[in-house]
Structure formats: structure tokens, C-alpha cells
VMD Tcl script that draws the C-alpha trace (Angstrom):
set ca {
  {-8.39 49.66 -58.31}
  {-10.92 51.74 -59.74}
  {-13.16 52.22 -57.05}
  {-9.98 53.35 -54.76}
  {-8.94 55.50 -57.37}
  {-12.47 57.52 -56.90}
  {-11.89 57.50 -53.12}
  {-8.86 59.53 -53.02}
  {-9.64 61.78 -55.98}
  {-12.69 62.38 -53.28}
  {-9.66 63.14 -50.65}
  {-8.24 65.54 -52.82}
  {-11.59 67.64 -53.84}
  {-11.85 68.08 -49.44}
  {-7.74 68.69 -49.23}
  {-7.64 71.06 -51.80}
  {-11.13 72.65 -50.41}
  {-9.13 72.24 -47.07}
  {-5.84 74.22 -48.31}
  {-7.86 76.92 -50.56}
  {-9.47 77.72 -47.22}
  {-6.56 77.92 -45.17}
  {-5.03 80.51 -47.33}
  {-7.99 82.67 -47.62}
  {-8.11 82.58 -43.63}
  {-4.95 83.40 -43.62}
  {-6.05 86.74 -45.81}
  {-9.15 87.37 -43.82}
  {-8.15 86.68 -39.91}
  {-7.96 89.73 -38.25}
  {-8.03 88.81 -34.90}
  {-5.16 86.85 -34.47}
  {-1.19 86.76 -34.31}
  {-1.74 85.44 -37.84}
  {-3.49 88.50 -38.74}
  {-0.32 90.16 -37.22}
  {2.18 88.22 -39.38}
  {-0.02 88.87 -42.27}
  {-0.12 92.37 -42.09}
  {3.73 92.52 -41.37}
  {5.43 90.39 -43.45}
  {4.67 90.21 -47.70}
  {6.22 86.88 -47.24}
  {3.24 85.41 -45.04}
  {0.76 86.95 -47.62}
  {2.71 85.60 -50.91}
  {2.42 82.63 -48.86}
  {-1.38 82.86 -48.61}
  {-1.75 83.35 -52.10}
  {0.34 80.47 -52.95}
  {-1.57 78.05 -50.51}
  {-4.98 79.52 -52.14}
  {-3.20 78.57 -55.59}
  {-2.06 75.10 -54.49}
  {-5.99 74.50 -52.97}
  {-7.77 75.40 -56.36}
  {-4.96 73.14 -58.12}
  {-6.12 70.07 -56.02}
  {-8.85 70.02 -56.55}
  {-8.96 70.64 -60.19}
  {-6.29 67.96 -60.32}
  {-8.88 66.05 -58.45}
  {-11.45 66.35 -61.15}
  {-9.49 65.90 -63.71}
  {-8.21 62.46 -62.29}
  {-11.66 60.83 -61.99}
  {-12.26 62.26 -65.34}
  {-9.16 60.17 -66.50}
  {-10.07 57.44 -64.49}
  {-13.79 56.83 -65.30}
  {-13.14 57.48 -69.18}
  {-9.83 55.84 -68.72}
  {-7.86 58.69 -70.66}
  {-4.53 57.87 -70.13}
  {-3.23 61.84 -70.84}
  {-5.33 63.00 -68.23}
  {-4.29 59.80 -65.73}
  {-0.51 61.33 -66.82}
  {-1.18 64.95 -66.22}
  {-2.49 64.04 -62.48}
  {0.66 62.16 -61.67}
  {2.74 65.14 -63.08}
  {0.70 67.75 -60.40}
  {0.73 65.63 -57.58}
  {4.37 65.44 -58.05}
  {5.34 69.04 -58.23}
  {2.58 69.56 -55.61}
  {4.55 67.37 -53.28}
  {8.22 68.20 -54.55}
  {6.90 71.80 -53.47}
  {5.39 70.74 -49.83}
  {8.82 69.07 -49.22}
  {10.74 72.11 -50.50}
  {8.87 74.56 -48.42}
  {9.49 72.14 -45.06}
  {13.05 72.14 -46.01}
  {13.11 76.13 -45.96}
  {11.38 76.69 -43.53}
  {13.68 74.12 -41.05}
  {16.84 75.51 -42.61}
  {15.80 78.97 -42.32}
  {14.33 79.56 -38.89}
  {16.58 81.07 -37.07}
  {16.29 83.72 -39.73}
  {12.52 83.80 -39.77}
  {12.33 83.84 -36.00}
  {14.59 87.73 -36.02}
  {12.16 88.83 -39.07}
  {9.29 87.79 -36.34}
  {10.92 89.45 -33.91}
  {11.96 92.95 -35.40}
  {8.14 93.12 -37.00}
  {7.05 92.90 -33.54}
  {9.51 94.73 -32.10}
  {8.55 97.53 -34.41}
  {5.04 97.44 -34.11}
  {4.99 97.43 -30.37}
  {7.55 100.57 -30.64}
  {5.29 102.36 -32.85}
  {1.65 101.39 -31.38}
  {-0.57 104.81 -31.02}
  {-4.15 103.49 -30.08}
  {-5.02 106.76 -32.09}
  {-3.67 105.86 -35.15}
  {-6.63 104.53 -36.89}
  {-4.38 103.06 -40.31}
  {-2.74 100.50 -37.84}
  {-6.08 99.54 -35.76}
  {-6.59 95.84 -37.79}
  {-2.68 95.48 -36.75}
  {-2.96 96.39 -33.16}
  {-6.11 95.37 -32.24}
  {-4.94 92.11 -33.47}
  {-1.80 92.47 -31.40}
  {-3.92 93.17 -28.27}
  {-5.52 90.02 -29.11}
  {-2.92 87.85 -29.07}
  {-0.97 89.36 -25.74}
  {-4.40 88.80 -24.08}
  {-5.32 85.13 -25.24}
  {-1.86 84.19 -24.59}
  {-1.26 85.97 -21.61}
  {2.14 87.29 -22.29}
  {3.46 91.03 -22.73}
  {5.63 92.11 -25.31}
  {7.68 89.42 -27.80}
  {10.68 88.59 -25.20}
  {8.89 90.85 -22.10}
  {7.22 93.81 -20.56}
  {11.00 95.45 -21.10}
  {10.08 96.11 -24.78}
  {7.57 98.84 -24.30}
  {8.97 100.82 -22.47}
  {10.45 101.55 -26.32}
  {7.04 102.87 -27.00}
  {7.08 106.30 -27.87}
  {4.04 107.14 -26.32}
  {4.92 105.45 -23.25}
  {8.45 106.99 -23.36}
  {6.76 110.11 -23.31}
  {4.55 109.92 -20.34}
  {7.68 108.68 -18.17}
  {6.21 105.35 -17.84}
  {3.24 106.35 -16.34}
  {0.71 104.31 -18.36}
  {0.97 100.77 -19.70}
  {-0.52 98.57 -22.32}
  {-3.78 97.29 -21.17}
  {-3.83 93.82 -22.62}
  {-0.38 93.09 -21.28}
  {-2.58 93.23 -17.96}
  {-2.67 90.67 -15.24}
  {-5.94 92.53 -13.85}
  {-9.64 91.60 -15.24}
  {-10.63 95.53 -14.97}
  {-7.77 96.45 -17.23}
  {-8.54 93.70 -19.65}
  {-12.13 94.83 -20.22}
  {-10.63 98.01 -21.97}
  {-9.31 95.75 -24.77}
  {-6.40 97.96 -25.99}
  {-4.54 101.05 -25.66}
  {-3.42 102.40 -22.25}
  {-3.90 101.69 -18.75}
  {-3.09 104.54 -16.02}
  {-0.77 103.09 -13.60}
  {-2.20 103.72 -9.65}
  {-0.16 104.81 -6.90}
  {2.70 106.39 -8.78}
  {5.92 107.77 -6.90}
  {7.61 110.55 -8.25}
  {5.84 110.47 -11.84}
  {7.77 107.81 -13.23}
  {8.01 104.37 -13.42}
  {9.84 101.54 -15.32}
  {8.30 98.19 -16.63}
  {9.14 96.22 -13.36}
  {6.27 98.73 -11.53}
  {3.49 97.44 -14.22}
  {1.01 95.22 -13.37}
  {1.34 92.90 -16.32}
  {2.98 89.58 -17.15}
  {6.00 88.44 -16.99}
  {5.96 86.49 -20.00}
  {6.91 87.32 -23.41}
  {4.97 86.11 -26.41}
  {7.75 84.83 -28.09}
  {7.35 81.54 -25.20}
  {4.03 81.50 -26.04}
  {3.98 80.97 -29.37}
  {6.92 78.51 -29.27}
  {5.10 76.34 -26.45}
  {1.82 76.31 -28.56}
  {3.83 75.57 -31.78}
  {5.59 72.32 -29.43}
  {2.15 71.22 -27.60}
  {0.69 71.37 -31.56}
  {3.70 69.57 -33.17}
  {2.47 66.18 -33.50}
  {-0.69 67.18 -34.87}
  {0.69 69.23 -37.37}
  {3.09 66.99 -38.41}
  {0.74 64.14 -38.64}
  {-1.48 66.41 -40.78}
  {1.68 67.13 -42.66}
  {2.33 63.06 -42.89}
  {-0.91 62.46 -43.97}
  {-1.18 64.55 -46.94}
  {2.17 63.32 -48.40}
  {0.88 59.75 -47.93}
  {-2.24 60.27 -49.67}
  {-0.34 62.17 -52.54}
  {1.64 59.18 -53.05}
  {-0.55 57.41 -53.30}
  {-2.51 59.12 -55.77}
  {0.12 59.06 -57.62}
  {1.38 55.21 -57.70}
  {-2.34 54.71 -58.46}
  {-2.72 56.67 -61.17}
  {0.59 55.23 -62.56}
  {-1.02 51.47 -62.02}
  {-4.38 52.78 -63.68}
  {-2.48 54.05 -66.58}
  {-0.44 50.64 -67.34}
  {-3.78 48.69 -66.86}
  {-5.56 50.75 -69.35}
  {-1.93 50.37 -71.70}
  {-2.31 46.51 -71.04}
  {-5.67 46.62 -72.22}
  {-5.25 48.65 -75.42}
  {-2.78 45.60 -76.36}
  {-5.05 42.86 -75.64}
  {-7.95 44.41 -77.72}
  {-5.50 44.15 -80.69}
  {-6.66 41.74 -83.35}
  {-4.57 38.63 -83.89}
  {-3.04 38.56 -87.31}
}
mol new
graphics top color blue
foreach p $ca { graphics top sphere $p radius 0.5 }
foreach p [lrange $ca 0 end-1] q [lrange $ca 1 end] { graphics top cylinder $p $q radius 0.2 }
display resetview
């Protein structure tokens, strides 16, 4: 019992170095469309900071259980059980919001898009982390705009020069995609204006993107997801078995009268 005890206390140092990780990523990616959610939406970072919290957590909780476990402290054996508890009450929580609110999470997604796409200035060099990581994402994924191309022709910029220019990473052409960001001229222009139908970008939106990635990913992040509860619980009916072993043990070491 012991020696499996030490095994997942070992899990839980590596998950909670895993989690702590994944929240400071979160913090520091700036070259992704999590870098764009982060820089969006205080909910994403709060989020971060939480997961960063939850890491360190586990894997103090980690120490502290082999602690209990090799000294056979029953307090300490008791506090673990207690933190892997709320840790998990909390994981299940979160899923639970996060199924029951989507719908409303996917408009938040889509009117911080919407509004960064509508107020995108390649000039502006405040927003550059933001749009640069924007760029990013409409070029790895291939896709233009969060529903379509239709949405920047909201630009102001854009909306200015009648049309005439277009987002270069929206591009469908490798010569427009070495520019990275900001505007491409559009060739062969009749009458000085044009809509979003005459650009050569994609037809996709992001928005399908994201969703297929998030359904070709699903499994693995659910058995991820899966995985982590089951070794919490683990943990925890362990912990619970060490500390009525060690109880059973006080009583036997009790002198006959």
C-alpha cells in the first residue's frame, strides 16, 4: 500500500508541474488564438491564474502526502484527502460550467473577435501582441475572419479604402502570406471598389476551425480529463486506507491491561 501510495504522490508532483505550466503558457503564448483569448477576455486570464494556483497546490499536496505517508502522520494523510477533494469537486464544477454555459461563451468569443477584427490598424503598435497573434491563427488555420471574409469588410480601414485592400493572412496566395500581417493591395481592380467576394482569401471562417480542431482533439482531451480524476481518486481512497491502517495500528500497540 505504501509503496503505491509513493507512486501517485510521484503522479501528482508531474500533474501539478503539468497544470502550473499550462497556466503560465497560457500567460506567456503570444502566438496563438490562445494568446488572442488571453488578451481579450479577463475571464481566460483569471482562469490562468487559477490553473497556475491549482498546479502549485498539487504538488505541494503531493509533498505533503508522502510526508504523511512515510512518517505515517495521520493529519497530514487527512489534509491530502481534504485537497484532492476540493481539487476535484472544482475540476467537475468548472466542466459543468463550461458545458452549461457555451452557448454563452461561444457569443463572448465571437463579439471579442468580431471587435478586434473591426478595429485592427497594423499601425497601432498597443494592439501588435493581439493582432499579430490573430494573423497567426487565420494563417495556421487557414480560415478568414470568425464566421467569413464578410466580417472585414467592417474594418474601418478597409471601409475606408472602398475595399481595395485585404487582410494578408486571410490569403489563399503564398506571396501574400510572406507579408505576415496587415494589408494586401488587391490587383486588377474595376471601378475602385470591391466587396469581400473579389478577395483572394478563404472561404472559411475560423469559428469552423476551431470547432473541428476542438472535435478531432475531443477524445484526447477528455481522456486526459478522465485520467486525472481517476488518479485523484485514487489518491484519495488511498490515503483514506493509509490513514485507518496507521489508526489500526495505534490500537494494536496498546498494552493489554
Amino acid at each position: 500500500l505504501h509503496k503505491t501510495m509513493y507512486v501517485l504522490f510521484l503522479l501528482f508532483q508531474i500533474l501539478g508541474a503539468v497544470i502550473l505550466g499550462f497556466g503560465i503558457w497560457i500567460l506567456a503564448d503570444k502566438t496563438s488564438f490562445i494568446a488572442v483569448l488571453q488578451m481579450s477576455s479577463p475571464s481566460l486570464k483569471t482562469g490562468a491564474y487559477i490553473l497556475i494556483g491549482v498546479g502549485a497546490l498539487t504538488m505541494l499536496m503531493g509533498f505533503l502526502g508522502c510526508l504523511g505517508a512515510v512518517n505515517e502522520i495521520r493529519c497530514l494523510l487527512g489534509l491530502y484527502f481534504t485537497c484532492l477533494m476540493i481539487i476535484l469537486l472544482t475540476q467537475i464544477a468548472a466542466a459543468l460550467v463550461i458545458y452549461f454555459q457555451k452557448e454563452t461563451l461561444k457569443v463572448e468569443l465571437s463579439d471579442i473577435v468580431a471587435d478586434l477584427i473591426e478595429n485592427y490598424d497594423p499601425s497601432d503598435e498597443e494592439k501588435r501582441n493581439l493582432q499579430d497573434a490573430w494573423d497567426y491563427v487565420q494563417t495556421q488555420i487557414a480560415c478568414c475572419g470568425w464566421t467569413g471574409a464578410k466580417e472585414w469588410e467592417n474594418n474601418e480601414i478597409l471601409r475606408n479604402k472602398s475595399n481595395a485592400e485585404y487582410p494578408c493572412s486571410c490569403s489563399n496566395r503564398s506571396k501574400d502570406l510572406v507579408e505576415g500581417g496587415g494589408f494586401c493591395t488587391l490587383e486588377d481592380l474595376v471601378n475602385g471598389t470591391a466587396t469581400y467576394a473579389d478577395w483572394p482569401v478563404h472561404e472559411q471562417g475560423c469559428m469552423d476551425g476551431v470547432e473541428q480542431w476542438l472535435k478531432d482533439n475531443l477524445g484526447i482531451i477528455l481522456g486526459v480529463c478522465t485520467g486525472v480524476a481517476v488518479v485523484e481518486l485514487l489518491g484519495m481512497i488511498l490515503s483514506i486506507s493509509l490513514c485507518k491502517n496507521i489508526h489500526s495500528e495505534d490500537y494494536t500497540k496498546v498494552p493489554k491491561s
